[in-house]
N, C-alpha and C positions, 0 to 999 in steps of 0.2 A: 613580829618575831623578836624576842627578847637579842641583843646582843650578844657576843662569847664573854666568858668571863673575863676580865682582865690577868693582865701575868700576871702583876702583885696575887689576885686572890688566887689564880692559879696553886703557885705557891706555896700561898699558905696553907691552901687543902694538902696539897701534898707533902707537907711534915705537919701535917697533922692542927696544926694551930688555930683552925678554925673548924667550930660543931657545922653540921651538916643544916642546921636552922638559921646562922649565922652567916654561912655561904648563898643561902636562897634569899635573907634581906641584902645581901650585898648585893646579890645579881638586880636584885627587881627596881636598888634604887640608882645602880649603874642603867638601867634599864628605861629609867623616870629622865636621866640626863641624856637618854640619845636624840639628838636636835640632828634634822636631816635639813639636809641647805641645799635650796631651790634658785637656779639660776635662770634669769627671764629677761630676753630685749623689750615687754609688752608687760603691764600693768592691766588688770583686767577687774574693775568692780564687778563687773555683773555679767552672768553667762560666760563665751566663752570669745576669743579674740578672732573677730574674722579675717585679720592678716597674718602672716608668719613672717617669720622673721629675715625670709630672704622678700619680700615684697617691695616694689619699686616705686609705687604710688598707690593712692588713695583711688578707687573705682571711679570716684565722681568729678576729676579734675581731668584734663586735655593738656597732654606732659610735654605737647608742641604749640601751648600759650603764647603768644608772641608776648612780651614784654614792651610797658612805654605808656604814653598818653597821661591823660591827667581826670580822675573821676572827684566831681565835689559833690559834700554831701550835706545838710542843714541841721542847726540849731536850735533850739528855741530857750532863749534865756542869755546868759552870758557865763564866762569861770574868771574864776580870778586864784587859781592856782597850779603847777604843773607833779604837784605829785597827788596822784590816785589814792595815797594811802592816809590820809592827813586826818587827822578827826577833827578838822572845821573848814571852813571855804570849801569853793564847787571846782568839782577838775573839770580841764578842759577835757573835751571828746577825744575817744583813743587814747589814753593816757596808761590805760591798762594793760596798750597792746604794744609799749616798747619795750619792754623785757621779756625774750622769750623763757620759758618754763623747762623744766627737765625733761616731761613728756609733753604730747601733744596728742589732742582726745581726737578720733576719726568722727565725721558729723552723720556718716550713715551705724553708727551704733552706739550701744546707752550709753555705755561706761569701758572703752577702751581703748587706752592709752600708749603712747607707742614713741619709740628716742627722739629727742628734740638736742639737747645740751646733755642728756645723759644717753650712755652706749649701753647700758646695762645695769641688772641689779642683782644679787645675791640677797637672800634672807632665810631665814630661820622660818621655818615650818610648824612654829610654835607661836613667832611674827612676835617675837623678844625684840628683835635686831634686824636691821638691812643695811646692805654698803650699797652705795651709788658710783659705779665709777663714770667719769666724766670724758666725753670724748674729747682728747686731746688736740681736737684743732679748734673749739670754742670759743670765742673772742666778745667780748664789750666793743661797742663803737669807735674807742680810742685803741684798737688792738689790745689791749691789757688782756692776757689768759683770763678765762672761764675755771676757775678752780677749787676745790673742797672747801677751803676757807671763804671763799664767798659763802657758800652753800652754809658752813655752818653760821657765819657771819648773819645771813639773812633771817635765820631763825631765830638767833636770838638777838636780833633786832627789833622783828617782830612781835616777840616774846615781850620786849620791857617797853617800847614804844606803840605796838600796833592796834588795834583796835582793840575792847574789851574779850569780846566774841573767840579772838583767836587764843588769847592765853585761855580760856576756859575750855576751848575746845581739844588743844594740844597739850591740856594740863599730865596726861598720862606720858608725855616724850620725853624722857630722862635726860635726855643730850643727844647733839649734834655736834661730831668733831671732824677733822680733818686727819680721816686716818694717813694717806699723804697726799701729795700735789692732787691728783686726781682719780681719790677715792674719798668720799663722805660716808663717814657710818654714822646709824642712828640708832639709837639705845632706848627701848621702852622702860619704863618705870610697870607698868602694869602691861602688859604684850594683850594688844589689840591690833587686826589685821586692817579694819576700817579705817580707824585712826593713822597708821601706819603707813596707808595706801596712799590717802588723801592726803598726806603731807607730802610725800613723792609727786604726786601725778601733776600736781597743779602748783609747787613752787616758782613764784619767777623769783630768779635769781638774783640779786642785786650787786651792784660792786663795789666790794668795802671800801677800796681809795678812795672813791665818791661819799660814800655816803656815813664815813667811818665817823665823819664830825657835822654832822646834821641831822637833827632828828625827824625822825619816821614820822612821828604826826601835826607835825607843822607844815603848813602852805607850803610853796616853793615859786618865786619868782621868774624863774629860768628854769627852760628843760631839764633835768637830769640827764646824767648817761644812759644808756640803754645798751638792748644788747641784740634786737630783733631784727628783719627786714627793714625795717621803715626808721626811722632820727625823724626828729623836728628839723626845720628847716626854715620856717618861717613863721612870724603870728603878729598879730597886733592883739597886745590882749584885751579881753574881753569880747572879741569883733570875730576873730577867724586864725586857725592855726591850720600849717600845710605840712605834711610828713611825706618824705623821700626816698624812694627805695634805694635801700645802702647797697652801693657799686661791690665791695667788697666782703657783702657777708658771707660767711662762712660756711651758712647752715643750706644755701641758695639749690645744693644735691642732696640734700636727705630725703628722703625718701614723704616725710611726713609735709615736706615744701614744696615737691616736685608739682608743676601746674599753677600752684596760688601765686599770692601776692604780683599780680601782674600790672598792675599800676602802676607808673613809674612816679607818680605823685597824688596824694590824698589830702584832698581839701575840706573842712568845717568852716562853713560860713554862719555866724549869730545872729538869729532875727529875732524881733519881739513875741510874737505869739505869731498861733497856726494861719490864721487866718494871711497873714501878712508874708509867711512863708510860702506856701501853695501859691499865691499869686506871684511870687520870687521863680519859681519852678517852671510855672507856664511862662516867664518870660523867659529865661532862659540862661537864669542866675546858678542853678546848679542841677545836676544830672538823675539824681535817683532818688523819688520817696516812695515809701510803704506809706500807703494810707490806713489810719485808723478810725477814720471818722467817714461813722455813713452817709452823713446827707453830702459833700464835698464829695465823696465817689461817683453816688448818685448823682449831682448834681452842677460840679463844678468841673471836671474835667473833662473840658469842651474848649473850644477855640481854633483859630486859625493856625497853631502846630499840632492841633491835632489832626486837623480836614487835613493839612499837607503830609500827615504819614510822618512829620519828623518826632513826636511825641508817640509812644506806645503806651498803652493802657491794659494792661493784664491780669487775669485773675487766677492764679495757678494755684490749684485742688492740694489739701495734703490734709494727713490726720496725726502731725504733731500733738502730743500732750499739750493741753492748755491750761496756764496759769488759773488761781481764780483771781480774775480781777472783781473788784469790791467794791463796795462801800464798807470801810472798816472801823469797827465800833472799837477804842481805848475801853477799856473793858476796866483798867483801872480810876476807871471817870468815876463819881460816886450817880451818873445818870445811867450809866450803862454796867453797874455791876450786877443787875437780876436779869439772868435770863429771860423771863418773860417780858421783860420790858424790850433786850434786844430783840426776840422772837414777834413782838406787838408790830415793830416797827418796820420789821420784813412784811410787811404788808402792804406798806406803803408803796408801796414798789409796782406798778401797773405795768411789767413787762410788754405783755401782748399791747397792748396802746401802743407802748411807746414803740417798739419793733415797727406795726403798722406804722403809726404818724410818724417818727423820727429816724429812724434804720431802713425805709423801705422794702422789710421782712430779709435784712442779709443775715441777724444773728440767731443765735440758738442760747438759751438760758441755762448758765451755769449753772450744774448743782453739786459737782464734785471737786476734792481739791486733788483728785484723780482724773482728772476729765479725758475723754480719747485712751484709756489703756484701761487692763485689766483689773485693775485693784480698784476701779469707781464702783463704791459700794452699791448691790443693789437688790430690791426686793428685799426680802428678811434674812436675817445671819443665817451664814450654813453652820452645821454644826463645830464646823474648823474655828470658826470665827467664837462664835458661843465658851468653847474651849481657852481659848486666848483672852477672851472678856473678862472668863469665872472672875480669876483674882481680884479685879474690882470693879466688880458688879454694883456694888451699894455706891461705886463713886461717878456713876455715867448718870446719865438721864432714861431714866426707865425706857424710853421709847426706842431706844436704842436697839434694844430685845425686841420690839411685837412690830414697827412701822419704816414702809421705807420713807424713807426723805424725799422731799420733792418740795422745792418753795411753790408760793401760791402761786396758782393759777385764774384769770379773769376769763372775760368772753370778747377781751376787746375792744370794748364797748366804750372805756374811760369812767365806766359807773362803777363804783367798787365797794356801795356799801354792804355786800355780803362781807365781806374783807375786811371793812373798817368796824365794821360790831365786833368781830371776835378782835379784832385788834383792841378795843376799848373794851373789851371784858379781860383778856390777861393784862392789860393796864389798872384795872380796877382788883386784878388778883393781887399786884405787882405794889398795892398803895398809892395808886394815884384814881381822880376821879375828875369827870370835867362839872365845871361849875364855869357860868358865863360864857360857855365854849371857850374856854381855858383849859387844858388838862393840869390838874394842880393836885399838891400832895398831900396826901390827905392830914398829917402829922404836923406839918410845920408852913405847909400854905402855901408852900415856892410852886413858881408856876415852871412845866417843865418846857426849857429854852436850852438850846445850846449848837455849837456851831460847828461847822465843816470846813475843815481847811482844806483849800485849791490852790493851785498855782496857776492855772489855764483857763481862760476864756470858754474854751468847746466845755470844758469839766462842767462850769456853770450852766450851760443848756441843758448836761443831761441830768443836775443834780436838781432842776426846777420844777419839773413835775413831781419828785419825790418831796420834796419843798411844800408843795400846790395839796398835796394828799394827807399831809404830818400835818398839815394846818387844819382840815378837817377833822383831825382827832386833837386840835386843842394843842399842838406842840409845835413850840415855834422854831423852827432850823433854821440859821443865818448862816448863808453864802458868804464866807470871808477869802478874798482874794491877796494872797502876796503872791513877793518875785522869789523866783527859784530858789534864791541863797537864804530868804527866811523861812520857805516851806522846809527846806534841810534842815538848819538850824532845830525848828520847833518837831519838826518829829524826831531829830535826837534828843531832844531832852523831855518826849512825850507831853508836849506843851501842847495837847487837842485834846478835842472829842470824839469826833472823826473823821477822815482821810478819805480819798478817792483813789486806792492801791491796789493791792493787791497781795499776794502771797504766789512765790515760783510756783513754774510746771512741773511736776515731779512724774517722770517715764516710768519709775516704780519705786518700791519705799527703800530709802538710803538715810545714810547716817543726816548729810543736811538736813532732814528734819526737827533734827536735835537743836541745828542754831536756828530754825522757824519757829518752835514750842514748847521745847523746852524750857523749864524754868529757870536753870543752870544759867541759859544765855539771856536771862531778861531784859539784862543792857543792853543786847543788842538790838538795832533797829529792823532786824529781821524780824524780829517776834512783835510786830504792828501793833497785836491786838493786845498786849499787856499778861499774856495767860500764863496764871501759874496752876497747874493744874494734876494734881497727884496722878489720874489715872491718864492725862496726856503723855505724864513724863514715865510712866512706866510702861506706855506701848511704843512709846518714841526708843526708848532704851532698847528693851527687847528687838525693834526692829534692826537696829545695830547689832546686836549678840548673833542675827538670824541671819546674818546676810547671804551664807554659804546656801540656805536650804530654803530652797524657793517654795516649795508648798507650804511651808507654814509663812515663809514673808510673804504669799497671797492673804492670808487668815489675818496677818495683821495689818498689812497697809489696809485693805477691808475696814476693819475694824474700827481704824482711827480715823477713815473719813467717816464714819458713820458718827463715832464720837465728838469729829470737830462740825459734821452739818448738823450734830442736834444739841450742838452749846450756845447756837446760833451767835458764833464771834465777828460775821459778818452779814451784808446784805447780798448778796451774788448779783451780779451784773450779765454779761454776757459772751460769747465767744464765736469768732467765725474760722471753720476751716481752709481757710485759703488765704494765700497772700493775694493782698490786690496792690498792685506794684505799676508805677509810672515811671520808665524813663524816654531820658533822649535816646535814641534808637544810631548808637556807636556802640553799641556793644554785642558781642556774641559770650555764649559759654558754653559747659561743654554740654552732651549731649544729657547726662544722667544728673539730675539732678539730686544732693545726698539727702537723707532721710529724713534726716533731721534738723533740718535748715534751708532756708533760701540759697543760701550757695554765694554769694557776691564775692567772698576774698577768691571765688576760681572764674570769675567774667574778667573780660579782656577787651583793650578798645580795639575796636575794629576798623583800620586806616578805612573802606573801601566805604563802608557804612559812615563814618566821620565826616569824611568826602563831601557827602551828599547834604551834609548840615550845613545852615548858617556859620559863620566865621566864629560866631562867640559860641561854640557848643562843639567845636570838633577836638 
């Protein structure tokens, strides 16, 4: 409903000074300026917020936790710096998790965000502008106020020092000011609600005294300040840092804290590789691993604390979205820039074997980069999908339209030459041909070799059979082993071929896809596969413009996996539904486990359970 008119034009109609076609552009563009301002305790990307705003905790926490004890957790590598945000050296573990954030996201839903350091927001329903104001008892670990000016201090901190990814991502934020003590308003350059949300929901705040004269992307020798539950407390670095729950923090009744952080001490111990760590665990060097490796599930978590009951071994069911983890092809390689050649090589890949001989059949074969939710493309486009496609139809791969996806399939057998013919015929499309069981080019005679970079020992086991199969079709893959701080290093300056990654789990299609494929963020190392890709960045876009309106952001999350499993940018690996989780048995948590997570920041040591441990494990 339009407005009333203003008095000025009132007014002026009424002596006469304005024609009656002059009064109706005046109305319509006083009309065009009415911005309605929306005030919210809860930030909500997606759907709707299942707590209100009088809510006391979170469903999945036990708000009578007892507090104390000491849980360690393991390493594998070393750091050699204490700020998280650095663009070179490896941060130490949790480092991420000393500043707390404005909101704080609930782990039994997608996308809903709820006050941490902020009490509320006000914004524009046009999503031009939002104030943040700041709850007034907020505190850094030195007491120093929680206030606007940090808030806008950390933005454009971020802005002229912090990663490539975020100045491109936040390039539409006009400013961040301190409208007073504690109020932050933000100013869009182009009004986008995505963009606007995301800068809100997941700020951690930083505190200017600290960090007014150090820059953002250099190492740090020493802790920084922080502002969270837990401070450093202790490290030897490179070896093991211990984080302390702060006596005095502030936030310790908020509602989004009530239950968690029940640890009274959090320990990181550094071991060299897996192998050496698991055998640290069964002795009883530290308290809790998720295993990711099948044969050690299967095979190694046995021994005399397990027969004595003081070691649990659990495998608890969930249908979490799953990453796709990968073998991931640099697609800017000049070996891996023809799709058919990428698609050749997915063949190599003898899942079924490998599941049988090496997995003892626990996983299931990735094929979406939607895996576990609704938007895993499947069967052939519906016409939703079809519709979202037209625009650039001539820039997909025709199959896109007539086939579903589905990597290959064997009989298990370890025999694969159905598999390796058609592999050695789009190799042969692709300009390569084998000569001396060589695969070599046909143009310029180069034999095709190139290598894998790992950081891990167990990587190497499961990257050998794929190895064992590429050598069959003439192509030599070399296993190259470095330490943690050069695998970093070389996949930021895309110094491979390919990697052993992955690409996030995505619960439904969100702006983050923009820093995974888009071209805009190529410097980022989220975007592994190097892709610059017209019709990726124009459903990646579009999926941002849609967020509001879920049936057509089903048409398009759809769409783009279909797009990204038949550019074939990776080899897909695998996935299991369930956490397989070992610890020392002192711990209880609460009943409900949240949805979205394993749960560990709401477990608690259990005096009565502790008790019954060995002295080095209570």
């Amino acid at each position: 409903m339009l407005r009333q008119l203003s008095w000025t034009v009132t007014m002026l109609l009424a002596s006469g000074m304005l024609l009656a076609d002059e009064v109706a552009a005046k109305a319509e563009t006083e009309a065009k300026e009415v911005v309605n301002i929306i005030e919210s305790t809860s930030l909500v990307g997606f759907g709707e917020a299942k707590y209100g705003s009088d809510f006391s905790h979170f469903d999945y926490v036990n708000p009578q936790a007892p507090k104390g004890g000491l849980v360690t957790y393991a390493q594998v590598g070393t750091y050699d710096s204490f700020n998280r945000y650095a663009t070179r050296g490896v941060s130490v573990a949790g480092a991420d998790a000393i500043y707390d954030t404005l909101f704080l996201s609930s782990d039994d839903e997608i996308d809903s965000h709820y006050p941490l350091i902020a009490e509320k927001v006000r914004y524009a329903d046009d999503f031009s502008w939002m104030e943040v104001d700041i709850n007034p008892q907020a505190r850094f670990h030195d007491g120093h106020p929680i206030t606007a000016s940090d808030v806008a201090f950390t933005f454009s901190k971020f802005m002229k020092e912090g990663v490539p990814q975020y100045k491109v991502y936040f390039k539409d934020v006009k400013s961040v000011t301190a409208k007073s003590d504690l109020t932050a308003r933000i100013e869009m350059a182009t009004p986008n609600r995505e963009i606007l949300f995301a800068l809100v929901k997941g700020m951690n705040v930083l505190p200017e005294h600290f960090w007014k004269d150090k820059n953002l992307g250099e190492p740090l020798t020493a802790p920084p300040l922080g502002s969270s539950a837990y401070k450093i407390t202790a490290y030897k670095p490179g070896q093991s840092v211990t984080y302390s729950l702060v006596d005095d923090y502030w936030a310790k009744e908020l509602p989004v804290n009530v239950g968690r952080h029940n640890f009274q001490n959090i320990k990181y111990d550094y071991y060299r590789d897996e192998t050496v760590t698991l055998e640290a665990f069964k002795a009883g060097e530290y308290d809790i691993r998720e295993e990711n490796v099948a044969k050690f599930w299967a095979t190694l978590y046995q021994g005399t604390n397990f027969d004595k009951g003081y070691i649990l071994k659990e495998e608890i069911a969930h249908q979490i979205p799953q990453s796709m983890q990968a073998f991931v092809f640099n697609i800017q390689s000049p070996y891996f820039s023809d799709v058919r050649v990428r698609e050749a090589l997915n063949y190599a890949m003898d899942f079924e074997w490998m599941n049988k001989s090496l997995f003892y059949n626990q996983y299931t074969r990735t094929r979406s980069y939607f895996q576990n939710t609704d938007y895993e493309a499947k069967d052939k486009p519906s016409e939703g999908e079809l519709n979202v496609l037209a625009p650039v139809k001539d820039k997909v791969p025709p199959r896109v339209f007539t086939t579903e996806y589905q990597p290959p399939v064997s009989d298990g057998s370890g025999r694969i030459r159905t598999q390796l013919r058609k592999a050695i015929a789009l190799m042969k499309d692709a300009g390569w041909e084998l000569k001396n069981k060589v695969m070599t080019n046909t143009k310029t005679g180069e034999p095709f070799a190139f290598e894998l970079l790992i950081y891990s020992p167990t990587t190497e086991r499961l990257a050998i059979p794929v190895q064992k199969n590429l050598k069959l079709m003439g192509i030599d893959m070399k296993i190259r082993t470095v330490d943690t701080t050069q695998y970093i290093k070389r996949v930021r300056d895309r110094d491979f071929d390919m990697v052993s990654a992955g690409y996030s789990a995505n619960p439904y299609p969100n702006p983050n896809l923009l820093i995974a494929w888009n071209s805009k963020f190529i410097d980022s190392t989220y975007n592994q596969a190097g892709v610059k890709d017209p019709a990726i960045d124009y459903l990646t876009e579009k999926i941002v413009e849609n967020q509001q309106n879920p049936d057509v952001l089903l048409d398009y999350g759809r769409a783009l996996d279909r797009v990204l499993q038949w550019n074939f940018f990776v080899i897909p690996q695998w996935h299991i539904s369930k956490f397989r989780v070992a610890s020392w048995d002192k711990f209880s948590r609460p009943e409900v486990r949240p949805k979205y997570s394993l749960g560990k920041d709401t477990w608690w040591v259990d005096p009565v359970k502790a008790a019954k441990l060995p002295d080095k494990r209570r």
